[in-house]
VOPAGU-2260 file (C-alpha; in pm, 1 decimal, decimal comma):
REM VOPAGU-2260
SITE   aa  ch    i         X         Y         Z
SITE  UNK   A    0    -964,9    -831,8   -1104,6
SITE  UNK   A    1   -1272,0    -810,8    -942,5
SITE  UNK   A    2   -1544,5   -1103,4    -962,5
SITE  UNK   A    3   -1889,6    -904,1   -1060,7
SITE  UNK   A    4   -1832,6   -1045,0   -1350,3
SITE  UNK   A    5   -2144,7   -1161,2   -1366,5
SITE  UNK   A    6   -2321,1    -852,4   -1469,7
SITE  UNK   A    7   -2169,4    -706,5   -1803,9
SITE  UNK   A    8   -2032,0    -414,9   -1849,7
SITE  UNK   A    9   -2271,5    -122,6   -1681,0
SITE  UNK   A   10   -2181,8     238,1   -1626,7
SITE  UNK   A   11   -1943,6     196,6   -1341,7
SITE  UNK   A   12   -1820,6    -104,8   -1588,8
SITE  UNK   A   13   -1729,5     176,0   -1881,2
SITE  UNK   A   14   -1595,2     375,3   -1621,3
SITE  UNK   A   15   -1341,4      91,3   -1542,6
SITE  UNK   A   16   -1262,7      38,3   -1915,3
SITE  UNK   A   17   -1201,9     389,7   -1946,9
SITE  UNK   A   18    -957,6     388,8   -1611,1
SITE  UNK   A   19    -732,0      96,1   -1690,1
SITE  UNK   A   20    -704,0     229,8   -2048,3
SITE  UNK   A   21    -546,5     544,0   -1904,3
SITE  UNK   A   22    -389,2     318,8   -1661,7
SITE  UNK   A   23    -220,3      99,2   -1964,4
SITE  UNK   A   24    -123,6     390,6   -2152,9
SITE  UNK   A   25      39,7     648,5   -1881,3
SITE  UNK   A   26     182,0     368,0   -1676,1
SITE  UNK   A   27     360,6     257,9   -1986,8
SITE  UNK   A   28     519,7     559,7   -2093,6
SITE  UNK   A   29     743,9     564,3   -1773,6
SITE  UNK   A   30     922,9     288,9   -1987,3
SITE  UNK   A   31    1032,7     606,0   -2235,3
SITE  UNK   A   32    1217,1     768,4   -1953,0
SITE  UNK   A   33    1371,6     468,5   -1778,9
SITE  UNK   A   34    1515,7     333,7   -2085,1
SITE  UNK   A   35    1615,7     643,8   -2276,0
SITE  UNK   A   36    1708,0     958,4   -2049,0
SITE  UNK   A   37    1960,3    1020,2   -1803,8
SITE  UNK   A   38    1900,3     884,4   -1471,3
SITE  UNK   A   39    1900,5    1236,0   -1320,7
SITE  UNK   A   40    1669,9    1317,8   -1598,8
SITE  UNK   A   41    1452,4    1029,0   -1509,2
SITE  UNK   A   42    1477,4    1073,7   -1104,4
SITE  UNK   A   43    1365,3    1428,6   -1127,2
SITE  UNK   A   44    1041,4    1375,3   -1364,8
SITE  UNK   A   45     970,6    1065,6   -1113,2
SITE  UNK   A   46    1027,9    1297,0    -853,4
SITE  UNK   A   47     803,7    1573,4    -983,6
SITE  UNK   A   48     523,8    1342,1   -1089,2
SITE  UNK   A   49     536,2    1221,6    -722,5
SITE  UNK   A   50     465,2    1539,8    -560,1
SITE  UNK   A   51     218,5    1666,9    -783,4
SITE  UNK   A   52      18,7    1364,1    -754,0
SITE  UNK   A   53      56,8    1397,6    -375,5
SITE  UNK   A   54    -113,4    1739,3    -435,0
SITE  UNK   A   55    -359,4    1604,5    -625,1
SITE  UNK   A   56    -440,3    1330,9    -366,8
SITE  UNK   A   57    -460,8    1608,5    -104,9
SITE  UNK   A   58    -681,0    1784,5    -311,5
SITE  UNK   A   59    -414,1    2165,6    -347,1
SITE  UNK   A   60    -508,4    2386,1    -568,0
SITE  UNK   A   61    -417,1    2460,4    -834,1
SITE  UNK   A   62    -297,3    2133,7    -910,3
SITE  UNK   A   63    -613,2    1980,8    -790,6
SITE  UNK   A   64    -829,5    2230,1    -991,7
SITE  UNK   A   65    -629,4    2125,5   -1290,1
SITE  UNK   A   66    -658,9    1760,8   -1292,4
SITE  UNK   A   67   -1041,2    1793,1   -1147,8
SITE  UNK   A   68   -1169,6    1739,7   -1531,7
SITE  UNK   A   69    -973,9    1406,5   -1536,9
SITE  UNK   A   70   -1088,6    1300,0   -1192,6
SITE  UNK   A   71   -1447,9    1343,8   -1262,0
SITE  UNK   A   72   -1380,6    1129,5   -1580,6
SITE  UNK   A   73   -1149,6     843,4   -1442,6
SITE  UNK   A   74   -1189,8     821,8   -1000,6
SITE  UNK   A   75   -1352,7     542,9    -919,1
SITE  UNK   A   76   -1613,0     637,2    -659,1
SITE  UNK   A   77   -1435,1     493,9    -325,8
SITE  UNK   A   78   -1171,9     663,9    -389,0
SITE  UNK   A   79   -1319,0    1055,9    -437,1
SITE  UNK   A   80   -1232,2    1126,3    -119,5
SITE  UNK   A   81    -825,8    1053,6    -185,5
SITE  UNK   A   82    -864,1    1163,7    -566,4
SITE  UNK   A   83    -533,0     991,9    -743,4
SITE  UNK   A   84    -443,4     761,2    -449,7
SITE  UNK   A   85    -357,1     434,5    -673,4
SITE  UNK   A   86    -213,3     658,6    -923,6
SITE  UNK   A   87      25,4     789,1    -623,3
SITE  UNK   A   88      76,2     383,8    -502,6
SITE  UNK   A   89     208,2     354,5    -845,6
SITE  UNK   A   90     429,9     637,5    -961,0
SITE  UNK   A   91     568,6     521,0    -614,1
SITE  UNK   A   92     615,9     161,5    -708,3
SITE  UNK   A   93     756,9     278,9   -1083,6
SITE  UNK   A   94    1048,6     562,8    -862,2
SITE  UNK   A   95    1123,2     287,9    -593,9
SITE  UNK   A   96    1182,4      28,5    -834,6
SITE  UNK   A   97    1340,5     240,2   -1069,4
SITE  UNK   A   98    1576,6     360,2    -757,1
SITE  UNK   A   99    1626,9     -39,9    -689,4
SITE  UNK   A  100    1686,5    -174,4   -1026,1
SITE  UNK   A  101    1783,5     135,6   -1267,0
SITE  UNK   A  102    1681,9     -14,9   -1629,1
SITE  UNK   A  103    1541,4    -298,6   -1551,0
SITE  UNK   A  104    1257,3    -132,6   -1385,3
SITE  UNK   A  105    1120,9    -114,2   -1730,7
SITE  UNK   A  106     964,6    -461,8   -1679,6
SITE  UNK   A  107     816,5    -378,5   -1343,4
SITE  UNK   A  108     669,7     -89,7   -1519,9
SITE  UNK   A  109     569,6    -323,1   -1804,8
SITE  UNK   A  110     393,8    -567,7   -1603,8
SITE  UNK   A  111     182,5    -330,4   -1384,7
SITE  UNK   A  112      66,8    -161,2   -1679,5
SITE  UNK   A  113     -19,1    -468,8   -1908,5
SITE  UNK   A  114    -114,9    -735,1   -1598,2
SITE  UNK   A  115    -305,0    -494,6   -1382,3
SITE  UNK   A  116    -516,4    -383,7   -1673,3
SITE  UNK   A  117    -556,8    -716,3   -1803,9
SITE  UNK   A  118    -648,9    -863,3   -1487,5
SITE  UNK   A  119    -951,1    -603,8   -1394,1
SITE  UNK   A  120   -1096,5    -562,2   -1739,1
SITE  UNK   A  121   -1140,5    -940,4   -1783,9
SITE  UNK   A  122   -1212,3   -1040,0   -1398,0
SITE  UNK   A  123   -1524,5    -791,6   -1404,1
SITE  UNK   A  124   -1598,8    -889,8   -1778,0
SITE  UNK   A  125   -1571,2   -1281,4   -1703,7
SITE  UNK   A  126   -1473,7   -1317,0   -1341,7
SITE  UNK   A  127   -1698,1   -1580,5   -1186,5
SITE  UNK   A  128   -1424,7   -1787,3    -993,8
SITE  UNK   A  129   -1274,5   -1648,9    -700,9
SITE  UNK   A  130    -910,3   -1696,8    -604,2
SITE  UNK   A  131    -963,8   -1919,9    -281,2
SITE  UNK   A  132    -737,5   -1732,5     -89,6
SITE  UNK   A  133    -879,3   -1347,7    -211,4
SITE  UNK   A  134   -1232,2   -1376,3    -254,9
SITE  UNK   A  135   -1238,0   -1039,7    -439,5
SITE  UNK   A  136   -1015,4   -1142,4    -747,1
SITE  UNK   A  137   -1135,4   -1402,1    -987,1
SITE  UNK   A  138    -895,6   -1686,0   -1118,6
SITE  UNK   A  139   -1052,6   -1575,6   -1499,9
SITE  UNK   A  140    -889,8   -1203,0   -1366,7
SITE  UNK   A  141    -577,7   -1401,7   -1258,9
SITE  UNK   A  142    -505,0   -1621,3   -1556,9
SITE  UNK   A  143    -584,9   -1306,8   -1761,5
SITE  UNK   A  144    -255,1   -1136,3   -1594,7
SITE  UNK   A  145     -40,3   -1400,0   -1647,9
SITE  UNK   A  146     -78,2   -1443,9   -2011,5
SITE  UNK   A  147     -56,5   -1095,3   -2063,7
SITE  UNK   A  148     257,4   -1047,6   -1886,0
SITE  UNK   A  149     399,3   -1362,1   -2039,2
SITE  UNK   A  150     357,1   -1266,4   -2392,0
SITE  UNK   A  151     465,5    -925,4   -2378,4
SITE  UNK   A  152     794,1   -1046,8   -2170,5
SITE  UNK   A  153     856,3   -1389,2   -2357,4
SITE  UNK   A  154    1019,1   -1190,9   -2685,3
SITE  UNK   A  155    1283,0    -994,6   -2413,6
SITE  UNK   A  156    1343,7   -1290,0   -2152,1
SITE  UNK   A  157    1268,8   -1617,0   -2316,3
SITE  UNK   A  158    1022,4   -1881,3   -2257,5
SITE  UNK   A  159    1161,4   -1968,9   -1891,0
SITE  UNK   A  160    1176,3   -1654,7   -1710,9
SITE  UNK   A  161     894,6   -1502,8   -1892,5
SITE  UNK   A  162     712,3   -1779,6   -1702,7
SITE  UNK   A  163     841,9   -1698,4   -1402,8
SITE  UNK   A  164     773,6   -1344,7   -1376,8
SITE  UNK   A  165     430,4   -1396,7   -1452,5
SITE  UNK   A  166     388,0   -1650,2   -1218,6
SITE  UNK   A  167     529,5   -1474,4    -945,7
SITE  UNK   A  168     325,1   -1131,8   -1050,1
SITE  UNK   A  169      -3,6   -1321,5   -1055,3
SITE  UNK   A  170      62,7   -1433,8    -750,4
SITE  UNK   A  171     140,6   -1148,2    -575,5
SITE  UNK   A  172    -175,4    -943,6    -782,9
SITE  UNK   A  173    -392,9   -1169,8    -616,6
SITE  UNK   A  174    -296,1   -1153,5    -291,4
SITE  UNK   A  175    -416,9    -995,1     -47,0
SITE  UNK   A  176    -118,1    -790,6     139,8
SITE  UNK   A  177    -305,3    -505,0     279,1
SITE  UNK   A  178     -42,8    -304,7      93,3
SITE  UNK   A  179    -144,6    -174,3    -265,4
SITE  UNK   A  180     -58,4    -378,7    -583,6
SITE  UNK   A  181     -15,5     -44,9    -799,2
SITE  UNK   A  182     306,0       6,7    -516,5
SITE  UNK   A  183     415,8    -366,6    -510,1
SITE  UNK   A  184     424,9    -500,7    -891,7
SITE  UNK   A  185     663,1    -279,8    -995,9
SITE  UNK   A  186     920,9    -364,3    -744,4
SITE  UNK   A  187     840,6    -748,6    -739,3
SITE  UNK   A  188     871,6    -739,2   -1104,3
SITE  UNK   A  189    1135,4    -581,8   -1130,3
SITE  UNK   A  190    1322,9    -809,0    -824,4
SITE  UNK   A  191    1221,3   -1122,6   -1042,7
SITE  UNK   A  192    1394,3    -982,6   -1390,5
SITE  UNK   A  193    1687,6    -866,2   -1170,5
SITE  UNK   A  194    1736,3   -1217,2   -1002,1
SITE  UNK   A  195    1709,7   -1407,2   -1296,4
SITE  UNK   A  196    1859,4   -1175,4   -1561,7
């Protein structure tokens, strides 16, 4: 939810587009496994995905040589030397919330994947505001999260607590915690369905 919005979309721009595409799609899918396999089912391909992206991240072969392709495709720049490092943050948030909240870590899952995406492809489309208290998200980034994860929740919880979750996640998207918000949504999404379900 960056605010270089002012320049349209350039080559680092498609790149982005590209990233929280995969981002929206693969994050999603953990929703498959939550709601519809057995939890040891579900704990072990969490599990698994955990370590190999920990391989990845440390660059081990032959994982790493493997997902190289997708790296060169999708890795932001900053982040070539720790290939897969916010992927790892949030197949970490998705099995910790999933650990903490079973089934209803589907909406954790659901609001990293739509929010977060939501929030970076409009703040560097349109982001010219900054958040006053993050000057690196945009409050066009911001409002762009909460929208998304209040429509897509208000058909399962309702008007009211649709509202709340995507208050709180907003909030806690932009931020700044020094902690990564591919780790924290899930959880604090998750904690907000669970407390008000």
């Amino acid at each position: 939810m960056s605010t270089q919005g002012s320049k349209r979309y350039s080559g680092s721009d498609h790149l982005e587009v590209r990233r929280q595409i995969f981002h929206l799609v693969l994050i999603s899918l953990w929703i498959v496994p939550i709601l519809f396999m057995p939890l040891p089912v579900t704990l072990t391909l969490m599990v698994l995905i955990v370590v190999i992206n920990l391989m990845v991240v440390r660059k081990a072969d032959p994982v790493f040589k493997l997902v190289k392709p997708l790296i060169d495709r999708l890795e932001r720049e900053e982040n070539l030397e720790r290939p897969g490092i916010q992927a790892l943050y949030a197949n970490l948030g998705v099995l910790i919330s999933f650990l903490l909240f079973g089934k209803i870590s589907a909406f954790g899952v659901a609001v990293l994947s739509v929010g977060d995406s939501l929030s970076t492809l409009v703040g560097r489309a349109f982001g010219r505001n900054p958040v006053f208290f993050n000057p690196a998200k945009s409050w066009e980034g911001t409002i762009a999260f909460f929208f998304g994860v209040y429509l897509v929740m208000l058909p399962f919880l309702g008007a009211e607590r649709a509202l709340l979750l995507g208050l709180v996640a907003s909030l806690v998207e932009a931020v700044r915690t020094g902690m990564d918000d591919n780790l924290t949504l899930p959880v604090t999404g998750s904690l907000v369905v669970y407390l008000v379900w």
